[in-house]
Legacy VTK file of the C-alpha trace (Angstrom):
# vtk DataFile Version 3.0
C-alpha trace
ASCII
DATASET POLYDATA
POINTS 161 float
-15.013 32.089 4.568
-17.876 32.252 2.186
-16.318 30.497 -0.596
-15.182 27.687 1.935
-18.796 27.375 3.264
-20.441 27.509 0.113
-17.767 24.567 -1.608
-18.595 22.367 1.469
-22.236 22.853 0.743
-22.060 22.262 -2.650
-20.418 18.808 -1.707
-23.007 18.208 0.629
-25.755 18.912 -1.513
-24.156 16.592 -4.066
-23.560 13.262 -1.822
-27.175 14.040 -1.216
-28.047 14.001 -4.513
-25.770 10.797 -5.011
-27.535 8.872 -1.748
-31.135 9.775 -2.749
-30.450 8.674 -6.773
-29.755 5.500 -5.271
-32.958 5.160 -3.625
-33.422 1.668 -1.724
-31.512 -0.295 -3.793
-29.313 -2.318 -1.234
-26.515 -3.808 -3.916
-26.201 0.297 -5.117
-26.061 1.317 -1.638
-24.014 -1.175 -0.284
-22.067 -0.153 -3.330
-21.967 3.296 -1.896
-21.246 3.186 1.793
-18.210 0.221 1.270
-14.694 1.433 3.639
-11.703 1.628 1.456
-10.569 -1.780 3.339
-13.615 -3.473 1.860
-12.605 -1.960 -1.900
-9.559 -3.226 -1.047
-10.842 -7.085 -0.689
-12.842 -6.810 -3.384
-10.388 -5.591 -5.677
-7.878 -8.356 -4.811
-10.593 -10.965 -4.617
-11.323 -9.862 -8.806
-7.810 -9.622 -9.284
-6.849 -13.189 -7.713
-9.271 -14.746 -10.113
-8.523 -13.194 -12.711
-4.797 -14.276 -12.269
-5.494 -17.926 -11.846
-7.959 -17.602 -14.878
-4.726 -16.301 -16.643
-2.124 -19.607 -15.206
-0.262 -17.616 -12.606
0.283 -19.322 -9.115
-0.924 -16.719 -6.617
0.741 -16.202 -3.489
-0.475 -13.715 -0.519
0.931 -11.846 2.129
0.591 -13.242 5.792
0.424 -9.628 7.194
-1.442 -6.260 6.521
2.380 -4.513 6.339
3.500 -5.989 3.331
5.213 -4.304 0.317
3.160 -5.974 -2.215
-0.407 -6.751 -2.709
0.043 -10.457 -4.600
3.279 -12.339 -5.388
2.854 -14.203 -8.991
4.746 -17.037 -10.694
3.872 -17.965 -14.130
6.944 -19.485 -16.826
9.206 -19.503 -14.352
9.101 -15.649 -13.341
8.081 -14.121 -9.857
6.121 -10.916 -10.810
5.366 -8.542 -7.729
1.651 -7.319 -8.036
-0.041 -3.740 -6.352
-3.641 -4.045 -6.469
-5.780 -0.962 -7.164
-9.551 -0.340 -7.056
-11.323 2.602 -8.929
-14.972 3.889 -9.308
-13.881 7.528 -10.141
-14.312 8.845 -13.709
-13.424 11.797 -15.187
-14.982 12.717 -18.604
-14.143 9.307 -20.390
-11.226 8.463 -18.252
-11.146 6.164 -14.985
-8.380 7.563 -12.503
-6.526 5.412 -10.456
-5.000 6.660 -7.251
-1.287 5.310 -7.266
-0.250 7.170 -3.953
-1.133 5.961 -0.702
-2.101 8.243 2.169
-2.221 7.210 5.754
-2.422 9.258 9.270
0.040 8.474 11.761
-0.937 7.936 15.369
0.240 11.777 16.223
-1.627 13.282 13.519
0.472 13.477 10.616
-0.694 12.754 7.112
2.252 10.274 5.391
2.188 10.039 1.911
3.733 7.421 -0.290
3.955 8.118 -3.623
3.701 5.310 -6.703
7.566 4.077 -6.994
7.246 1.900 -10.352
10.598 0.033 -9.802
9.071 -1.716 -6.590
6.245 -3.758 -8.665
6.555 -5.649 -12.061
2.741 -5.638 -12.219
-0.041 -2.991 -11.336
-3.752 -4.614 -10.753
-6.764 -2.503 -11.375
-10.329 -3.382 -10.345
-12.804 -1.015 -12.425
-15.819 -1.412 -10.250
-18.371 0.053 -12.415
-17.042 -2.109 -15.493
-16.568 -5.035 -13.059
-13.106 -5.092 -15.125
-9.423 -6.528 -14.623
-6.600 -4.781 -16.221
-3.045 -5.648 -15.617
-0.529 -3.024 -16.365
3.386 -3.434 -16.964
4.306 -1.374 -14.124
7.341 -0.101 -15.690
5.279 1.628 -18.452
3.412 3.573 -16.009
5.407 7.176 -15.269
3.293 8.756 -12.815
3.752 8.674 -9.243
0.465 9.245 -8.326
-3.033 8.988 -10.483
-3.129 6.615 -13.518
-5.889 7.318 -16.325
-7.771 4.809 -17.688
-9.995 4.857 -21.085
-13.460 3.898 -20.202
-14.289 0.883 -21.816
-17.109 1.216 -24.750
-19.452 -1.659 -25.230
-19.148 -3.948 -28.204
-22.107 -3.011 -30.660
-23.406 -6.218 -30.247
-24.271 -6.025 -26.937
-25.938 -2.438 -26.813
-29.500 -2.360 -26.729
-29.179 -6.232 -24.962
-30.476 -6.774 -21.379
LINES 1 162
161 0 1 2 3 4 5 6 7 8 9 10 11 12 13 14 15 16 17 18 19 20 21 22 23 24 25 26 27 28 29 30 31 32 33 34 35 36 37 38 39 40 41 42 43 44 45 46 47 48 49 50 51 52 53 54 55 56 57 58 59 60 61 62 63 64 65 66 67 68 69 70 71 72 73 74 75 76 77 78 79 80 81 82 83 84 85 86 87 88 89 90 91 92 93 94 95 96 97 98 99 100 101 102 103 104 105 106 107 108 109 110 111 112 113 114 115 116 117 118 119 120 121 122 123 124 125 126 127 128 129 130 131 132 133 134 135 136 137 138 139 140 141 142 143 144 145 146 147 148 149 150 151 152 153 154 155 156 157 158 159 160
């Protein structure tokens, strides 16, 4: 019971430390307090543009429950799309949750792991890097966390403002 009480402390003690770092800055706290829905928007929303930017034709889903995030067409092909969002790093490495997790009406936690046969495309928002990458979705072997090397600033623009 001790270690259990003194982990959720430690937590505690750190979102503190996390909320009072960020002081009264309203863009870092908005930042901060965003839903997973709203990471969700924003995600696509940086993802959509950056698709167009690239030539695809976008096309979105009517309703919430559908199996993909973005339908593409570029050359001819129809590429299914998953969007993801991240602002979690590990050492050097952004990680990418490719399972989702829901709670059902009665209580139970579902869990639907990454299936990379159902998408020719994965989507990630980096938040911190502001950042698009697309993946082949077919490369990726995992079913639920992708890794992704932290992107290092040109040398040209360190020291800039």
């Amino acid at each position: 019971m001790v270690s259990w009480q003194s982990g959720r402390l430690q937590k505690f003690a750190k979102l503190q430390s996390v909320k009072s770092s960020i002081g009264s800055n309203p863009i870092l706290t908005a930042k901060f307090n965003m839903n997973r829905r709203l990471k969700g928007n924003i995600g696509e929303a940086k993802v959509l543009v950056e698709l167009i930017t690239q030539g695809y034709e976008v096309f979105l889903p009517y309703s919430d429950g559908s199996l993909f995030d973005i339908i593409v067409y570029k050359n001819k092909s129809i590429f299914k799309v998953s969007v993801k969002y991240t602002s979690y790093i590990i050492g050097n490495n952004w990680q990418v949750a490719l399972r989702n997790v829901s709670r059902r009406n009665n209580g139970e936690v579902a869990i639907k792991y990454f299936d990379n046969s159902e998408y020719d495309i994965i989507a990630v928002y980096i938040a911190p890097e502001d950042r698009v990458i697309l993946i082949n979705a077919i490369d990726v072997n995992s079913k639920s966390t992708l890794s992704i090397p932290k992107q290092h600033r040109p040398i040209d623009e360190i020291g800039s403002t």
